[in-house]
DSSP file (Angstrom, degrees, kcal/mol; ACC not computed):
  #  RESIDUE AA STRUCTURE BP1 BP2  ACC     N-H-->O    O-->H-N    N-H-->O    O-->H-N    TCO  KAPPA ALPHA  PHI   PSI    X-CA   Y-CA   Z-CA
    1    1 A X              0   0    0      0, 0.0     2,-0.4     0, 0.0     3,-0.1   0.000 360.0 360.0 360.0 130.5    0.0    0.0    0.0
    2    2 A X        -     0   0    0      1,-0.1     0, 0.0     2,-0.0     0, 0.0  -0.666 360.0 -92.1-112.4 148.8    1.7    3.1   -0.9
    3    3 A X        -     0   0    0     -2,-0.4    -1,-0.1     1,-0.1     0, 0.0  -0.042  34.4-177.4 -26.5 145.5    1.7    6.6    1.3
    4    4 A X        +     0   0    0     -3,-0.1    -1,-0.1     2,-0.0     5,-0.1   0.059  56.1  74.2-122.2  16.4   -0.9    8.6    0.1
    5    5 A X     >  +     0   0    0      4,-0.1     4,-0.9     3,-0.1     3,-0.2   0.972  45.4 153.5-116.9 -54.6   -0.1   11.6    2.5
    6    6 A X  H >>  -     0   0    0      1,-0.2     3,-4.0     2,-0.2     4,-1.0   0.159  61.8 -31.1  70.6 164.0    2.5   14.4    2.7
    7    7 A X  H 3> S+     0   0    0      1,-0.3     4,-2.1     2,-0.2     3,-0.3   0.720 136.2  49.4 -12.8 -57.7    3.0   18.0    4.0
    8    8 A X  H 3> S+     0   0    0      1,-0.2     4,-2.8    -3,-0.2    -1,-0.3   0.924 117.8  36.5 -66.0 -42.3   -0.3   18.8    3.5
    9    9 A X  H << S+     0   0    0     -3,-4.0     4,-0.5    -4,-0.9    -1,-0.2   0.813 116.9  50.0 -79.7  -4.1   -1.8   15.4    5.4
   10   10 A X  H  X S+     0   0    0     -4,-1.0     4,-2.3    -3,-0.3    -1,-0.2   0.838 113.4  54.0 -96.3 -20.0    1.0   15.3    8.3
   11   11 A X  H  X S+     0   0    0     -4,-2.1     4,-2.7     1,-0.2     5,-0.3   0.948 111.5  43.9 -51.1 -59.4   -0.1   19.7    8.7
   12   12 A X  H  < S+     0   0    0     -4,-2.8    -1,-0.2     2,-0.3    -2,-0.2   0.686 114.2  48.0 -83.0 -22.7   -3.7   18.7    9.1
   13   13 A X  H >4 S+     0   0    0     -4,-0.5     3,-0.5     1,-0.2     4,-0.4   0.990 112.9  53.1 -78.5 -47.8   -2.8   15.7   11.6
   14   14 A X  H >< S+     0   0    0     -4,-2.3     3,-1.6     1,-0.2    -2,-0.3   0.829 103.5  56.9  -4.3 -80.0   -0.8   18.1   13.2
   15   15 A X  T 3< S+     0   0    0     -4,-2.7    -1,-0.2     1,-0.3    -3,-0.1   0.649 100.4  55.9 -41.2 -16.7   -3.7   20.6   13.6
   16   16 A X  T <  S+     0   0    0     -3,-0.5    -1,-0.3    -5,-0.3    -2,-0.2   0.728  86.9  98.0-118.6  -0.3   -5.6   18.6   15.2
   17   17 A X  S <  S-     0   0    0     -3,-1.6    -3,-0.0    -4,-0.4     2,-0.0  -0.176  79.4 -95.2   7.3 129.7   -3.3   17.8   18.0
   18   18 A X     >  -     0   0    0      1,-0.1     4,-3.2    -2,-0.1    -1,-0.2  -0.363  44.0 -99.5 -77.3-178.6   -3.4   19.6   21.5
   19   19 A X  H  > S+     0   0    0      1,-0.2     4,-3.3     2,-0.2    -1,-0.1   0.902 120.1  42.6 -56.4 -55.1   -1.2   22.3   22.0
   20   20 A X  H  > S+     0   0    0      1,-0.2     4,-1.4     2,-0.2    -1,-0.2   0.806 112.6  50.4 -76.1 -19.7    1.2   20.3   23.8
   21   21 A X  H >> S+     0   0    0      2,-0.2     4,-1.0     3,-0.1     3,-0.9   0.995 107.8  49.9 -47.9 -80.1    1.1   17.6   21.8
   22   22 A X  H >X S+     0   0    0     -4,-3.2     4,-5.3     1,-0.3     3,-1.6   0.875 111.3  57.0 -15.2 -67.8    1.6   19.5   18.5
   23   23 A X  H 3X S+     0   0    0     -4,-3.3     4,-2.9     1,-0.3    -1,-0.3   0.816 111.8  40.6 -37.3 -64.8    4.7   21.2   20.4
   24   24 A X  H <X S+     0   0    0     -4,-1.4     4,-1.2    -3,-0.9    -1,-0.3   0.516 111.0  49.9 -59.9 -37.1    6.3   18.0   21.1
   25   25 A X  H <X S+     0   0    0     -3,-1.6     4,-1.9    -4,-1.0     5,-0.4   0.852 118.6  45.3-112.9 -61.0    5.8   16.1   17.9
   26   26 A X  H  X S+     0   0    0     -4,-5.3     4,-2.1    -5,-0.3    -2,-0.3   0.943 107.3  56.1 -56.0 -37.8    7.3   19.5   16.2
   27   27 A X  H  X S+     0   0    0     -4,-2.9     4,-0.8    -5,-0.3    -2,-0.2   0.959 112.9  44.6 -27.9 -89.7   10.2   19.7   18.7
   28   28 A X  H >X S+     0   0    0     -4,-1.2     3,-1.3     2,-0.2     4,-0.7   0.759 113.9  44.1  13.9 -94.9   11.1   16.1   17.6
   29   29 A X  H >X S+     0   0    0     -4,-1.9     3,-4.4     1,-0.2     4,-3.0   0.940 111.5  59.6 -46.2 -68.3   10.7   16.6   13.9
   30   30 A X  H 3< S+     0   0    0     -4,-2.1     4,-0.3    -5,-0.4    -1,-0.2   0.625 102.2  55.2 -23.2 -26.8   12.9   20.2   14.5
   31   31 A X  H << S+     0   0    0     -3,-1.3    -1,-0.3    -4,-0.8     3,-0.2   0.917 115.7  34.1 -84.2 -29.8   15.7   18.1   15.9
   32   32 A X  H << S-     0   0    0     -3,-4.4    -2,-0.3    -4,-0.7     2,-0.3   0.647 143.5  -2.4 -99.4 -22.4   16.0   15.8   12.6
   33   33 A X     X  -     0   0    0     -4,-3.0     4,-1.1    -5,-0.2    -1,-0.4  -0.740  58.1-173.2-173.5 115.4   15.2   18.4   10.1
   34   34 A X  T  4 S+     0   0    0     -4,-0.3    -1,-0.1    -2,-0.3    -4,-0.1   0.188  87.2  63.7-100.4  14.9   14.2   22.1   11.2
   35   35 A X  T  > S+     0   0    0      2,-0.1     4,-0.7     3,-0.1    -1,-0.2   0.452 108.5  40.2 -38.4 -48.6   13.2   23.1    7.5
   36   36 A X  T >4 S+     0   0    0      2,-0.2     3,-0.9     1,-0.2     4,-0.3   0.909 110.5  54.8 -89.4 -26.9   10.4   20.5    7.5
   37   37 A X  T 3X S+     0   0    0     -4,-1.1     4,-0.8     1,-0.3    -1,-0.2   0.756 112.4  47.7 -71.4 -15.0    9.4   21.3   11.1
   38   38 A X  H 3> S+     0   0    0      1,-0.2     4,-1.4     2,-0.1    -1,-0.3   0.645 115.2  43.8 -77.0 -28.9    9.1   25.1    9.7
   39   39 A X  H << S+     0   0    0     -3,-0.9    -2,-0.2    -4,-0.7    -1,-0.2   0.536 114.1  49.9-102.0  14.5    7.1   24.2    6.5
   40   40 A X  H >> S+     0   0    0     -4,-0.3     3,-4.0     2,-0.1     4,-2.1   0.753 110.7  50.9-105.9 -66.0    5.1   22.0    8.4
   41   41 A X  H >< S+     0   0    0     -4,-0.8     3,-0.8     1,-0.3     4,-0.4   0.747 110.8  44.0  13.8 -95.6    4.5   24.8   10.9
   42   42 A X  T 3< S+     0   0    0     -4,-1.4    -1,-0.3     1,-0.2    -3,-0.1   0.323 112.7  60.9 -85.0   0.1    3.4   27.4    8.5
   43   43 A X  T <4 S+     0   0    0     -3,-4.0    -1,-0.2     1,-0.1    -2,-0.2   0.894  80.7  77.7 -67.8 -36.8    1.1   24.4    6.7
   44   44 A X  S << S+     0   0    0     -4,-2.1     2,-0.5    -3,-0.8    -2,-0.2   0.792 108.5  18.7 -36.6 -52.6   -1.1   23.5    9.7
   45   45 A X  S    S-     0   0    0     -4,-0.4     2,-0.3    74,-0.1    -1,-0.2  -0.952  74.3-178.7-145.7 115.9   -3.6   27.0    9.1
   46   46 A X    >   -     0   0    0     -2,-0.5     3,-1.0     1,-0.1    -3,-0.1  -0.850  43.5 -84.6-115.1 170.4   -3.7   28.9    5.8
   47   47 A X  T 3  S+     0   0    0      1,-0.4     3,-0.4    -2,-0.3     4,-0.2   0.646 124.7  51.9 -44.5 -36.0   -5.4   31.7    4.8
   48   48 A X  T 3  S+     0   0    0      1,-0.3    -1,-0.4     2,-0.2     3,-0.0   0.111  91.8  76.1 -91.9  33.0   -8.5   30.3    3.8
   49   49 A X  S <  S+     0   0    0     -3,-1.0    -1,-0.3    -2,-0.1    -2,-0.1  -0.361  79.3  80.8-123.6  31.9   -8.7   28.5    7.3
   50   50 A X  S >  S+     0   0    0     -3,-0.4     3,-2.0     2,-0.1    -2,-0.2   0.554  71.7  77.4-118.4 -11.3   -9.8   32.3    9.0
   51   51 A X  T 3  S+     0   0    0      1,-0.2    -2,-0.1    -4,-0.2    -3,-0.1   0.746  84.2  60.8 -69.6   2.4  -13.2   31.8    7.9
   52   52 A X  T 3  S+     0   0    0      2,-0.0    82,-0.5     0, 0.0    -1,-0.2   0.472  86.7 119.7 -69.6   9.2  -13.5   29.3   11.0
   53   53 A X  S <  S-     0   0    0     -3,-2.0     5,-0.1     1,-0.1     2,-0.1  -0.448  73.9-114.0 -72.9 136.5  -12.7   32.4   13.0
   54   54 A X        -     0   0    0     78,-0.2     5,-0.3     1,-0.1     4,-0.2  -0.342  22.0-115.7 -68.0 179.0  -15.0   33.4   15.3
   55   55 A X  S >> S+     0   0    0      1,-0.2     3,-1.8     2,-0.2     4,-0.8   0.869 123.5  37.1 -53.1 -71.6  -16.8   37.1   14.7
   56   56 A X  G >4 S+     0   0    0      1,-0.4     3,-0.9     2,-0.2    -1,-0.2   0.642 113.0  56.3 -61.7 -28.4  -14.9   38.3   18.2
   57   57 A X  G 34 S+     0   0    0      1,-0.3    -1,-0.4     2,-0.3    -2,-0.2  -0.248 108.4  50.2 -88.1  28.5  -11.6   36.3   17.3
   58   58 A X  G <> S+     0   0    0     -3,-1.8     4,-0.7    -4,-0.2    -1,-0.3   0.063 108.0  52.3-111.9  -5.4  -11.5   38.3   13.8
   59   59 A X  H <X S+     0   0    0     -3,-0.9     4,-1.2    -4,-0.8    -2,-0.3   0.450 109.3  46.2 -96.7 -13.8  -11.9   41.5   15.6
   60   60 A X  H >4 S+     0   0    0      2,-0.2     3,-0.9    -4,-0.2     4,-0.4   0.910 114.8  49.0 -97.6 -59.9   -8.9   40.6   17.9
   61   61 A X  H >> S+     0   0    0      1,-0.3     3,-4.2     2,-0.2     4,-0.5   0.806 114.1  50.8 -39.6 -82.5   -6.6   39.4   14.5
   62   62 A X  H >< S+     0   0    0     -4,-0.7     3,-1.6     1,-0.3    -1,-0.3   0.575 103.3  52.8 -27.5 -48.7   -7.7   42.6   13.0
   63   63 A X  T << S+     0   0    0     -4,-1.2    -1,-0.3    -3,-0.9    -2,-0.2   0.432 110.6  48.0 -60.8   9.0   -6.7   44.6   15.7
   64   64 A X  T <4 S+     0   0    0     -3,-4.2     2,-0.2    -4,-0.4    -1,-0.2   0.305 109.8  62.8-122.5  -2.4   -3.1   43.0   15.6
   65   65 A X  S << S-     0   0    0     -3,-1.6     2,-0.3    -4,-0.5     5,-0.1  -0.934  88.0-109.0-125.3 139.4   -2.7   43.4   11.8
   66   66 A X     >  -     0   0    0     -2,-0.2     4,-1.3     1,-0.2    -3,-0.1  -0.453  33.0-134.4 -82.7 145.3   -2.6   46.6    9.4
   67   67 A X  H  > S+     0   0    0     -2,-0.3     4,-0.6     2,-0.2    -1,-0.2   0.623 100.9  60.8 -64.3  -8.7   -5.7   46.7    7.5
   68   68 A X  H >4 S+     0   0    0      2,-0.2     3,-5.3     1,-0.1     5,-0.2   0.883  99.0  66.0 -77.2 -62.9   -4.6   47.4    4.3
   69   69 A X  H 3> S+     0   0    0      1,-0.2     4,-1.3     3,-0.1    -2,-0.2   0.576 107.0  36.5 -22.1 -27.8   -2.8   44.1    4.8
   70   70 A X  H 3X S+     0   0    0     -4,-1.3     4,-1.1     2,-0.2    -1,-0.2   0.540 111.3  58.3-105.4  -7.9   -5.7   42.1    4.9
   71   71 A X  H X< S+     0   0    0     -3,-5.3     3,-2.1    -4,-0.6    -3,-0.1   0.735 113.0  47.8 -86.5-101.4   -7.8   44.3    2.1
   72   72 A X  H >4 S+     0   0    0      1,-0.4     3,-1.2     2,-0.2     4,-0.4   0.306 109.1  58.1  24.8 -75.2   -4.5   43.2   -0.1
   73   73 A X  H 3< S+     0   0    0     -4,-1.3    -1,-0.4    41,-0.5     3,-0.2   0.747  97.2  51.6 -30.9 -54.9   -5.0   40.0    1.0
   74   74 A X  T << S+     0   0    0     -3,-2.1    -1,-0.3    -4,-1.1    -2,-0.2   0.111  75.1  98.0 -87.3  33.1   -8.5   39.3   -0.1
   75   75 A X  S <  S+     0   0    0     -3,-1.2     2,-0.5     1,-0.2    -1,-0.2   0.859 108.4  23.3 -78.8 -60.9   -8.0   40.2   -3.9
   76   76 A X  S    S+     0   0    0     -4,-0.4     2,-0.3    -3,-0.2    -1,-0.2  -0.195  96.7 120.4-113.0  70.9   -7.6   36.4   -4.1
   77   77 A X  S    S-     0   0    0     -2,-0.5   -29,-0.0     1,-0.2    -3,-0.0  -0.752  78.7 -94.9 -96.4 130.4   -9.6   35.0   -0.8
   78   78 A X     >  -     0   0    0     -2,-0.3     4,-0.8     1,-0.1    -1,-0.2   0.023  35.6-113.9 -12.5 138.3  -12.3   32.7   -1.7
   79   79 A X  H >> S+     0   0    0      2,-0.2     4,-4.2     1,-0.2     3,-0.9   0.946 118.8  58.3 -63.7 -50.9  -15.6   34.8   -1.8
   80   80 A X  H 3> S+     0   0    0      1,-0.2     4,-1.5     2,-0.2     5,-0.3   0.966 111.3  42.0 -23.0 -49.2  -16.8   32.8    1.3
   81   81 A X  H 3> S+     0   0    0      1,-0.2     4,-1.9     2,-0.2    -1,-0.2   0.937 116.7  46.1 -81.5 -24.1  -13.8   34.0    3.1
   82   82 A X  H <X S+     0   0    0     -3,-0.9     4,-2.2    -4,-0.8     5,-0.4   0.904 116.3  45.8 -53.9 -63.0  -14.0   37.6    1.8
   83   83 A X  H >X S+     0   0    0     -4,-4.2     4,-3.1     2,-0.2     3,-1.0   0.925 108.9  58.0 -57.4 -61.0  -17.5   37.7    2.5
   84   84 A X  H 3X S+     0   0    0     -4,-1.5     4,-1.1     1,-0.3    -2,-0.2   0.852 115.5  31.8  13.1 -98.4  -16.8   36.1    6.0
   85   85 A X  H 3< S+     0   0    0     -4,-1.9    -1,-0.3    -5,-0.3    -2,-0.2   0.527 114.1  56.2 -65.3   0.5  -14.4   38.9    7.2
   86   86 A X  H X< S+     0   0    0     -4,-2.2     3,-2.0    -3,-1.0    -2,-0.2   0.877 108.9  48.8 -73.3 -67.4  -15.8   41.8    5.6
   87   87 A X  H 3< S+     0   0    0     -4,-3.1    -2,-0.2    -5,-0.4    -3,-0.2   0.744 116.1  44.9 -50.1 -25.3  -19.4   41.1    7.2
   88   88 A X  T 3< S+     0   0    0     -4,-1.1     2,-0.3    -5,-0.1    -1,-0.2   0.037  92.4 103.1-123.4  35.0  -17.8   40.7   10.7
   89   89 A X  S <  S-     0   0    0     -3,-2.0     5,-0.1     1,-0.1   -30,-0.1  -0.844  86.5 -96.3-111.1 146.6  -15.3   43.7   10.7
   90   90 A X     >  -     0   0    0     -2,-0.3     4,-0.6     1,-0.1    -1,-0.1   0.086  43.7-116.0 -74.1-160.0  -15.9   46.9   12.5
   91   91 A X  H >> S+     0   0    0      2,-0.2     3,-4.0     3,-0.2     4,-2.6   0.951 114.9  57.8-111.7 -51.5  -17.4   49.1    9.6
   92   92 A X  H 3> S+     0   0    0      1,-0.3     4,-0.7     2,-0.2    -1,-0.1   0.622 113.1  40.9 -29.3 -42.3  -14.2   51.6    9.8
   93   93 A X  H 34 S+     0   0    0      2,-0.2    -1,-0.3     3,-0.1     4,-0.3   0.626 114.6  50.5 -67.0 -25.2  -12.1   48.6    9.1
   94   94 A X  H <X S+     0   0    0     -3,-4.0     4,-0.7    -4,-0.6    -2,-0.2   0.902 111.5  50.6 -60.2 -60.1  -14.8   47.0    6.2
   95   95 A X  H >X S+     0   0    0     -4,-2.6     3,-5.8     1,-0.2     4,-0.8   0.883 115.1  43.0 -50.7 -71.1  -14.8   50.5    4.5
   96   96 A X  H 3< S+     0   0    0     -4,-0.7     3,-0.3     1,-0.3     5,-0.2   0.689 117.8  43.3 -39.4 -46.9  -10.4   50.5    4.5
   97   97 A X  H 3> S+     0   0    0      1,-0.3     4,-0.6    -4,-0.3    -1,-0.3   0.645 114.0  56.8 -92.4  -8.5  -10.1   46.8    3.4
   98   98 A X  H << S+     0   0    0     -3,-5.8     4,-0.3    -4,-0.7    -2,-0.3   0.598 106.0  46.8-106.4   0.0  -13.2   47.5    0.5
   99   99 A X  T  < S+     0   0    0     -4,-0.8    -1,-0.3    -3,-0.3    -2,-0.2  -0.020 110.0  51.8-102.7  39.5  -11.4   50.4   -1.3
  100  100 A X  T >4 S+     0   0    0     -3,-0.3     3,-1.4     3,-0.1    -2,-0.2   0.234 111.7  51.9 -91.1 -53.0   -8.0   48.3   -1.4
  101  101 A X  T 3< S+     0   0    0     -4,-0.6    -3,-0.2     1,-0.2    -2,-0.2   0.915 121.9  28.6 -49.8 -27.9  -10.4   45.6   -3.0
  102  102 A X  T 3  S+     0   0    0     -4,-0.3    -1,-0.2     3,-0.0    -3,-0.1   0.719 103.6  99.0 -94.1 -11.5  -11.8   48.2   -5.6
  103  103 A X  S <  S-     0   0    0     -3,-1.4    -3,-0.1     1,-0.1     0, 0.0   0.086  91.3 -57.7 -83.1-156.9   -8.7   50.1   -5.7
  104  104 A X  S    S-     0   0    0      1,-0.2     2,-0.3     0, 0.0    -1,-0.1   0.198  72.7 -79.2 -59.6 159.9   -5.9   49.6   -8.9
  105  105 A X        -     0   0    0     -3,-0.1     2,-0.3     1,-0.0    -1,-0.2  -0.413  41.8-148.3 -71.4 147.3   -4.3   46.0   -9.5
  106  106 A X        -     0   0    0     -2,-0.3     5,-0.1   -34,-0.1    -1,-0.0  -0.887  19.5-107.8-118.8 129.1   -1.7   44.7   -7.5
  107  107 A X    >   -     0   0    0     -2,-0.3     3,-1.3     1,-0.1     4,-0.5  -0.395  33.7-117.7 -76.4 161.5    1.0   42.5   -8.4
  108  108 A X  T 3> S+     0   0    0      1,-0.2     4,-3.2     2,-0.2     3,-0.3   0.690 109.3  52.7  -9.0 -71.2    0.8   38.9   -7.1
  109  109 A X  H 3> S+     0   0    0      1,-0.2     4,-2.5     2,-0.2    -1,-0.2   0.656 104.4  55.6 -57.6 -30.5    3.6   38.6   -5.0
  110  110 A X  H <> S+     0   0    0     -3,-1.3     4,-0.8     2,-0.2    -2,-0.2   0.571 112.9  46.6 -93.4  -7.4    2.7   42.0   -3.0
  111  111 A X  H  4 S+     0   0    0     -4,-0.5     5,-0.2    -3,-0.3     4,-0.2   0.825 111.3  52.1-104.0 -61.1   -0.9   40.2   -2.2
  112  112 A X  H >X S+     0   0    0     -4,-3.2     4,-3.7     1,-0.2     3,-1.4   0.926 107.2  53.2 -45.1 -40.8    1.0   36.8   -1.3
  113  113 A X  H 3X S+     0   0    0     -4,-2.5     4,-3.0     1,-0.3    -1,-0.2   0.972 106.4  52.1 -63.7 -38.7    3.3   38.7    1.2
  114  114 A X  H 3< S+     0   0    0     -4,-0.8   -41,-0.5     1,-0.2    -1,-0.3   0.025 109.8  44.1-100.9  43.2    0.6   40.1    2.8
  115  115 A X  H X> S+     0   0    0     -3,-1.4     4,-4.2    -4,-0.2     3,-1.1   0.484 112.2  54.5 -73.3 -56.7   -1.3   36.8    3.4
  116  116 A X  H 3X S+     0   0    0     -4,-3.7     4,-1.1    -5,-0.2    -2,-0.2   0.902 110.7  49.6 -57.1 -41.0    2.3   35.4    4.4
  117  117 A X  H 3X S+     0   0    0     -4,-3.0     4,-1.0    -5,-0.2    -1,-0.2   0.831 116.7  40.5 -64.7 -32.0    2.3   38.7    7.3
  118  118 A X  H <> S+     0   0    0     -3,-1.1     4,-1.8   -49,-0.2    -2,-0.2   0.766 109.4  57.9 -60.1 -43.3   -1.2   37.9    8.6
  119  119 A X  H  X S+     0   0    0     -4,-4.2     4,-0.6     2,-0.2    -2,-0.2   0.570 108.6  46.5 -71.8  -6.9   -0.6   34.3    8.6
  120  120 A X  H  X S+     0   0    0     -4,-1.1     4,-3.8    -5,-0.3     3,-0.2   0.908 107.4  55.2 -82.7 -39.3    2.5   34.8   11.0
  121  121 A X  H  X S+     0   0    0     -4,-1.0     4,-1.8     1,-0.2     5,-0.3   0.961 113.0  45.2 -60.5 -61.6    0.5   37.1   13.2
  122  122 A X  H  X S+     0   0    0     -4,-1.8     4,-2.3     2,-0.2    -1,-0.2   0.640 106.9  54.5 -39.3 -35.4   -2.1   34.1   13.5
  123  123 A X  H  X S+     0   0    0     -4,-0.6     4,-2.8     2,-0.2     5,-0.3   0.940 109.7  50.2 -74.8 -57.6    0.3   31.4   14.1
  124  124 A X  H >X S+     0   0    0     -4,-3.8     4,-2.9     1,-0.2     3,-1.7   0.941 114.3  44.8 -29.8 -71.9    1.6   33.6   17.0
  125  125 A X  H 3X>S+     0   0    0     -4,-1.8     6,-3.3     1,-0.3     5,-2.1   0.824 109.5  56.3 -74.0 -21.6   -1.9   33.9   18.3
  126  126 A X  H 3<5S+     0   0    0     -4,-2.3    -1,-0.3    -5,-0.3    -2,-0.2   0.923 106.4  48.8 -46.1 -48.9   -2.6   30.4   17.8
  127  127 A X  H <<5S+     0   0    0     -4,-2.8    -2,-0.2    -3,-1.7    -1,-0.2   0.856 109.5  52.9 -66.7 -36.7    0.2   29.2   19.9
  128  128 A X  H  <5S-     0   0    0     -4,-2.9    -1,-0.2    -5,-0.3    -2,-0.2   0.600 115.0-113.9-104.2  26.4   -0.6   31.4   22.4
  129  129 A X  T  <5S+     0   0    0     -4,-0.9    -3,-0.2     2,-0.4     3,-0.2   0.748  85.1 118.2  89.2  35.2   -4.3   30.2   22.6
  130  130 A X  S   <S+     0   0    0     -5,-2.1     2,-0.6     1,-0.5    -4,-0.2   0.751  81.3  26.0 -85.2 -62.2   -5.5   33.9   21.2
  131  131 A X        -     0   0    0     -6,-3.3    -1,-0.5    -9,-0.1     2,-0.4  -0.955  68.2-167.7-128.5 140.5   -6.9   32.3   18.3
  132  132 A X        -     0   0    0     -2,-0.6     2,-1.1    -3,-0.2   -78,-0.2  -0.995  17.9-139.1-116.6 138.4   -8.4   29.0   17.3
  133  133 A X        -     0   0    0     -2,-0.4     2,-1.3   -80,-0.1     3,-0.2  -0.612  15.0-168.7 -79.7  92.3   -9.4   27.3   14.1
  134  134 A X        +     0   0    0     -2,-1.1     5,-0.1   -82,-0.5     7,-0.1  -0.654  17.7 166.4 -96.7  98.0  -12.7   25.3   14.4
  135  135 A X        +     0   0    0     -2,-1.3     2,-0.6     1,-0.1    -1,-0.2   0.886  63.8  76.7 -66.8 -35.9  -12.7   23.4   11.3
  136  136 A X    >   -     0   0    0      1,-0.2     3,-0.5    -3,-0.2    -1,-0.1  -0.586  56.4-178.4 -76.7 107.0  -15.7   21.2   13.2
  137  137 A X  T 3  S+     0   0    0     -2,-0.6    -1,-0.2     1,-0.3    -2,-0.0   0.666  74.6  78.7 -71.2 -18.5  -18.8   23.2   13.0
  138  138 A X  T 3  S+     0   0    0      2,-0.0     2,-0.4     0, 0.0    -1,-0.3   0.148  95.9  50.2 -90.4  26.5  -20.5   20.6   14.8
  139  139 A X  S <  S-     0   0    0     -3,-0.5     2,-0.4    -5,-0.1    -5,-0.0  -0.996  76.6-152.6-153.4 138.8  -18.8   22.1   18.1
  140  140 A X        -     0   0    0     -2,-0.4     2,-0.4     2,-0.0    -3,-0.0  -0.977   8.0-144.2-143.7 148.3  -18.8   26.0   19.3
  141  141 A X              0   0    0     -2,-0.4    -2,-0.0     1,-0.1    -7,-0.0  -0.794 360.0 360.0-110.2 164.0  -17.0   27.8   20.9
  142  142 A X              0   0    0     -2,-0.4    -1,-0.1     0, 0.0    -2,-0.0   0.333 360.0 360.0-126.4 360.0  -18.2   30.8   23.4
């Protein structure tokens, strides 16, 4: 029977791991090869993983991020995910991040960095129990 899994599948087992667990199992990996224990890292939660956020846990990222970054950001976000933080942003912040969306084109790369600058600030606040990703809807948190 051959692997069928990779970065992507050993990120998502990963993810779904307690805190300390996760820690442990990255330590580990970190000791034999700290290049995959960084890409593994920064696989566990991508950008389109903040529409599990809740509304108040997207008002604390925002506050921790510049807003243009994240209007940059959603030229190519999912409409779900667009829609998703735009609807649950304070309106001062909505307006900011919806004239970067209308405003001129933007190269590629300058849109990818500022996913890659939000998605560090989340990984912080992930580790330090700030923010969580509830991919399982069937569970809420309050």
């Amino acid at each position: 029977m051959k692997f069928q899994g990779g970065v992507k599948a050993a990120a998502k087992m990963l993810a779904g791991l307690s805190k300390s667990a996760r820690e442990a199992v990255l330590e580990t990996i970190s000791k034999k090869d700290p290049k995959m224990a960084e890409v593994l890292h920064k696989s566990m939660y991508t950008f389109d993983d903040l529409q599990f956020l809740t509304p108040m846990m997207m008002i604390e990222l925002l506050r921790s991020i510049k807003i243009s970054d994240m209007g940059l950001a959603l030229r190519i976000a999912s409409p779900e995910l667009k829609e998703h933080i735009l609807k649950n942003s304070p309106r001062g912040m909505r307006q900011e991040m919806e004239e970067i969306l209308l405003g001129p084109p933007q190269l590629a790369s300058k849109v990818e960095e500022a996913q890659e600058r939000i998605m560090v600030e989340v990984r912080i606040k992930i580790d330090k129990g700030q923010l969580i990703i509830n991919k399982d809807s069937s569970e809420t948190y309050v």
